[in-house]
Structures are given as structure tokens and as C-alpha cells.
N, C-alpha and C positions, 0 to 999 in steps of 0.2 A: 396494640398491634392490629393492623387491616385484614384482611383478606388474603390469607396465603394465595398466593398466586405460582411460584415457582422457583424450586430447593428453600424452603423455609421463607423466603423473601415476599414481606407485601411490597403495596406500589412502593411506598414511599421508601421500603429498602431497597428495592432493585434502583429507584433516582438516584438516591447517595450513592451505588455501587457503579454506577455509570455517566455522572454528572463528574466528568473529570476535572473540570475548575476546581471545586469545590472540596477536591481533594487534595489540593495542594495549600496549606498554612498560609493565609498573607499573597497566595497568588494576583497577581496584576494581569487580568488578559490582555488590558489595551496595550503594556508598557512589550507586551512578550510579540502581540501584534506590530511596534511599532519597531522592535528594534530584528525581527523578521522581513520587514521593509527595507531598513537600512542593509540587511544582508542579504537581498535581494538585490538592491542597486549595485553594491559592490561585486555581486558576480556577474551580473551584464557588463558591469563597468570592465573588467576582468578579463571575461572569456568570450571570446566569439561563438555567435547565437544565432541560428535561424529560427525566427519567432513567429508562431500561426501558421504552421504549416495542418493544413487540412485533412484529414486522413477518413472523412465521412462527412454524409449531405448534409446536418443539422448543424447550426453555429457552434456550437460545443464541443462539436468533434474537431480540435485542433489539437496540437502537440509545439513544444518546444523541444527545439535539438541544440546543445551547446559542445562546440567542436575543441578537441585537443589540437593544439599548436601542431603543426607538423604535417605532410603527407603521411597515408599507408593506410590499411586498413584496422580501423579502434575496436577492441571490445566494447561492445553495446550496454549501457543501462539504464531499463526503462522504469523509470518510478510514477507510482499511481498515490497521490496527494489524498490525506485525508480529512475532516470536515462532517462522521456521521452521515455520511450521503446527502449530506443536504446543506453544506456549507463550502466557502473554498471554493478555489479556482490555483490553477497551473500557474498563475501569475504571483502567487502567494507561496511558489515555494524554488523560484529560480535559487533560493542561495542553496538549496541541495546541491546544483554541479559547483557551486565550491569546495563540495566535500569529494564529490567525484572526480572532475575535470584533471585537476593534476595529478592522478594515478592513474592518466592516458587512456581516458572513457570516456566515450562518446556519450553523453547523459541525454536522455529524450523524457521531457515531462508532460505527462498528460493531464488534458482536461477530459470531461465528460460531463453531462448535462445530470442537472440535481435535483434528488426527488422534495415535495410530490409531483415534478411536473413531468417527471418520468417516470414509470415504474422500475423496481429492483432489477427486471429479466433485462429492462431495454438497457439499463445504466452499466451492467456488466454487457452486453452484445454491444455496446459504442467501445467499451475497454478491450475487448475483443478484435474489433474491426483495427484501434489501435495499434494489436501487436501482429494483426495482418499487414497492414502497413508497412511495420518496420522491415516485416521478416521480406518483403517484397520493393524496401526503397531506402532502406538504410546505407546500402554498398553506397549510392550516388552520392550521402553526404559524411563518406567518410568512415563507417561501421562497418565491420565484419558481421552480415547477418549469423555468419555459424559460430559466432560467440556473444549471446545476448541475453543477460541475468535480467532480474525482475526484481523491483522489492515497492514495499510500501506501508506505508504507517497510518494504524487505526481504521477505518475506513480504505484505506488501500490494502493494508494490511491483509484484510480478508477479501478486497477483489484481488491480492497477487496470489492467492491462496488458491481462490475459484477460478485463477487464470490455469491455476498447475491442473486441478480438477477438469480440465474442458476435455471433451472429447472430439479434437480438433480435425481429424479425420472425417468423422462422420460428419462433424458443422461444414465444412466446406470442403469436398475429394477434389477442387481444382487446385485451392491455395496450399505454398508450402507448411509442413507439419512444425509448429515448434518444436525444439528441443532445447530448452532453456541449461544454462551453464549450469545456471543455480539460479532458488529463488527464496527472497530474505522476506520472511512477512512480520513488521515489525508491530509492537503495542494491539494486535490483531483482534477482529469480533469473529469467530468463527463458529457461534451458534446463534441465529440469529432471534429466536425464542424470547427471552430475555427484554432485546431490546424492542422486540412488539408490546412489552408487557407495561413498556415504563415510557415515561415522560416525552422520550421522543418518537414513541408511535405519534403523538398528535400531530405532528407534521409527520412524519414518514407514508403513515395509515397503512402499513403492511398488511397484508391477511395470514392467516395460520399459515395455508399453501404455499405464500409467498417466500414465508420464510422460513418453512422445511424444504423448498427445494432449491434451496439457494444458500445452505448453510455447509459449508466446508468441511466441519466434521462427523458429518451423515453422507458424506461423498469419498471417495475412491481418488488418487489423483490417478491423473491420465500419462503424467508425461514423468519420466523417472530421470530426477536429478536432483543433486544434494539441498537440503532444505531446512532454511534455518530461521529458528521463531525466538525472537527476542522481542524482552521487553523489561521495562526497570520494577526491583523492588517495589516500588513505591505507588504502582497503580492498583494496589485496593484488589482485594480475595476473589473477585467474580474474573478479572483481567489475567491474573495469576492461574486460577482454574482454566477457562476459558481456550489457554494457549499450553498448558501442562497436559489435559483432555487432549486434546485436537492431537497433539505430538505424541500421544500416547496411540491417539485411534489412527493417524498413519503409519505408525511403525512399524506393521507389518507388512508396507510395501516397498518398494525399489528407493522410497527416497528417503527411508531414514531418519525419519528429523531429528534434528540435536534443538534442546532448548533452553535459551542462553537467558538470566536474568543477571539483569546489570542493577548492581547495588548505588545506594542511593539517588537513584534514581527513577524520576512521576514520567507520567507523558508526554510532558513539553519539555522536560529538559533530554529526553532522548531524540525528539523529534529535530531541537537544534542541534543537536549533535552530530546531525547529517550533512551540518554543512560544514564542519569540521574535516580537512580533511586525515588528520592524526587520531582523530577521534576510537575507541574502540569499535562504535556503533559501523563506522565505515568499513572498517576490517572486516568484520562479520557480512556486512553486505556482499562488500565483493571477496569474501575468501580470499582475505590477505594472509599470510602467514599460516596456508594452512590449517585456519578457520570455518 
């Protein structure tokens, strides 16, 4: 063994504890990449989509909105795509509003620009400026901004996490204040420690600073609504901790988190389970059923 580095972990255990392929027996990323394509096309093909819509000056600040059939005003939901900060694009996860669109959600997917070529503060303030947006242009395509949840997985997971944490008032006294319905943070990183310590700092190049103050469970949330941290058995003891912590260290505020592990189940097969729409993983998002 290396160099303790952090909770018992050298480098090379924090890789294996965070190198999610790797934890999956016989995993195939291209074959899981390819048939994420296919269910991508099938929900453009599907539902109707306003695509690239712009929501800030840099190329990366767009968003996808895909529309429920019908007039009136839709429950909002904004999902923030995961990738490690540094992988991925919005385009890569349209078949999510297959799992939302036919429980009459207006589903809005975001991109944002990937580090290193942006730092961790800028990549959440583009995610930010994104749910300014909504909360300010959502009504014109179709969304009720006063009913708009959040969710996201891996990498989103913890910017929908650091979305709850924002203290939205003080970042901007002109734009309206979130108040999110709920917010689902799925297969989530919310200590960001860890992943400076291991393999994918070499691209990320976090700093200590960077990533205590940017890590969800050393933070407070701001905005109080029900909160829900899922993620499957099967992603390995640092994932498990990680999201058991976090739900622990908010629960003494307004929002409660309940923290839901889905058995037999790694990271990618939760992650397509999003575009399911019967799936459980979608219930939990949007508190179906009293979830």
C-alpha cells in the first residue's frame, strides 16, 4: 500500500473507489454509450424539443427544453447531466425527457462548459445563471416557473445539490428567488476532497480551496424543499458513504433528506433508468407516489 492519502485510502484505492467503469463486471462503455444514442434519437424523435436555447454569453451555456403535448402551464424539470465535470454534453442525455415528458414535464436539459477549461466556481455560476433563466422564461415555453424540481446524476448530482446550497438572494437581489418543488440528486459527489486526491484531479487540477468550498456537505442548503439522494447498491463504499454523510449532515435542516439505495443497481444502469418513464429512479425524481 501507497501513501495514505484519505480515510485509509492511497491513490490507487481512492481510482478503484471512483473509476466507475471499472466497477462494473464485463462493463462495455462504448456498447452503453451507443445504445444512450439510440435513446436519445428516439426521444427527439418522440417529443417536441426546442434545442440551443441560450441562457448565457459563452457557447456552452445552452439548454434543451422538450415540451408535453398539450396547452397549459407544465411542472418544470431541470436536469444537470453528469461526465465528472469534465465529460459530456446535454446532447448526450435527451433520452432523459423520455422518462419525464409523459408525466406532463416540461424537461429542460442543461449544458455547461467542462473543466479544465473552466474552473469548478465558473461551471456551477453557468448552472446557476441556467436556473435563472428558467425561473425568468420558462412560463413563454410552456412551464409553470412556481413548480420547478432539479435533479441530476453523478456530476449533476452534486451541482443539483450546490444548486439547493446557493444563497440566491444575496447572488442576485434583482432575479426571482428559487424555490425549488424538490430536488433529486442522483449517484451524487458531495465531498469534493477525495476526488482531488485521485486520478481525475490530473484533468480537473482542483486546488485544496477549490474544493472545500465547493463541496455540498460543508455547506448549509439555502432553499428548503424535500430532498432526495439516490443511488444503486452497487456503486462501491466511498459512493455509499459519500451520499449516507451528506444526508446525514443536512438533516437537520428544513429539507430532510430521505436516502433511497436501489438494489442491484451500479451507475449506469441508474442513470438509464432515467429515461424510463415507469422506472422507480423517475418516481423518486419527481415524487410520484409520495416519494
Amino acid at each position: 500500500m501507497g501513501e495514505i492519502l484519505y480515510r485509509g485510502y492511497d491513490r490507487a484505492g481512492l481510482d478503484r473507489e471512483y473509476d466507475n467503469r471499472t466497477k462494473v463486471p464485463g462493463f462495455d462503455f462504448a456498447a452503453f454509450l451507443a445504445q444512450c444514442e439510440r435513446d436519445n434519437a428516439r426521444a427527439l424523435a418522440a417529443h417536441h424539443a426546442t434545442l440551443d436555447v441560450p441562457y448565457g454569453a459563452s457557447p456552452a451555456e445552452r439548454l434543451d427544453i422538450f415540451h408535453p403535448p398539450g396547452a397549459g402551464a407544465n411542472p418544470v424539470h431541470v436536469f444537470f447531466h453528469g461526465g465528472y465535470w469534465r465529460l459530456l454534453d446535454k446532447k448526450d442525455f435527451s433520452y432523459v425527457a423520455g422518462g419525464l415528458v409523459p408525466h406532463g414535464v416540461t424537461t429542460v436539459i442543461v449544458n455547461y462548459a467542462l473543466m479544465p477549461g473552466v474552473r469548478m466556481d465558473e461551471l456551477l455560476e453557468q448552472c446557476r445563471r441556467a436556473i435563472d433563466w428558467v425561473y425568468a422564461n420558462i412560463a413563454r415555453h410552456g412551464g409553470d416557473p412556481q413548480r420547478v424540481s432539479i435533479s441530476g446524476h453523478s456530476a449533476g448530482g452534486h451541482i443539483a445539490a450546490m444548486m439547493m446550497a446557493t444563497d440566491w438572494a444575496a447572488r442576485n437581489p434583482a432575479a426571482p428567488v428559487p424555490a425549488f418543488t424538490r430536488v433529486c440528486a442522483i449517484s451524487g459527489i458531495f465531498e469534493l476532497e477525495p476526488i482531488r486526491l485521485c486520478f481525475l484531479n490530473d484533468t480537473l487540477r482542483m486546488s485544496a480551496e477549490e474544493a472545500a468550498r465547493n463541496s455540498p456537505r460543508a455547506l448549509r442548503p439555502r432553499v428548503a424543499c424535500p430532498l432526495q439522494v439516490v443511488l444503486g447498491d452497487r456503486e462501491g463504499d466511498e459512493y455509499l458513504r459519500q451520499s449516507r454523510e451528506f444526508g446525514a449532515a443536512w438533516s437537520v435542516d428544513a429539507c430532510r433528506p430521505q436516502v433511497t439505495v436501489l438494489e442491484a443497481t451500479d451507475h449506469f444502469s441508474i442513470r438509464a433508468a432515467l429515461g424510463d418513464p415507469h422506472s422507480e429512479m423517475v418516481a423518486l425524481a419527481l415524487g410520484l407516489g409520495g416519494r
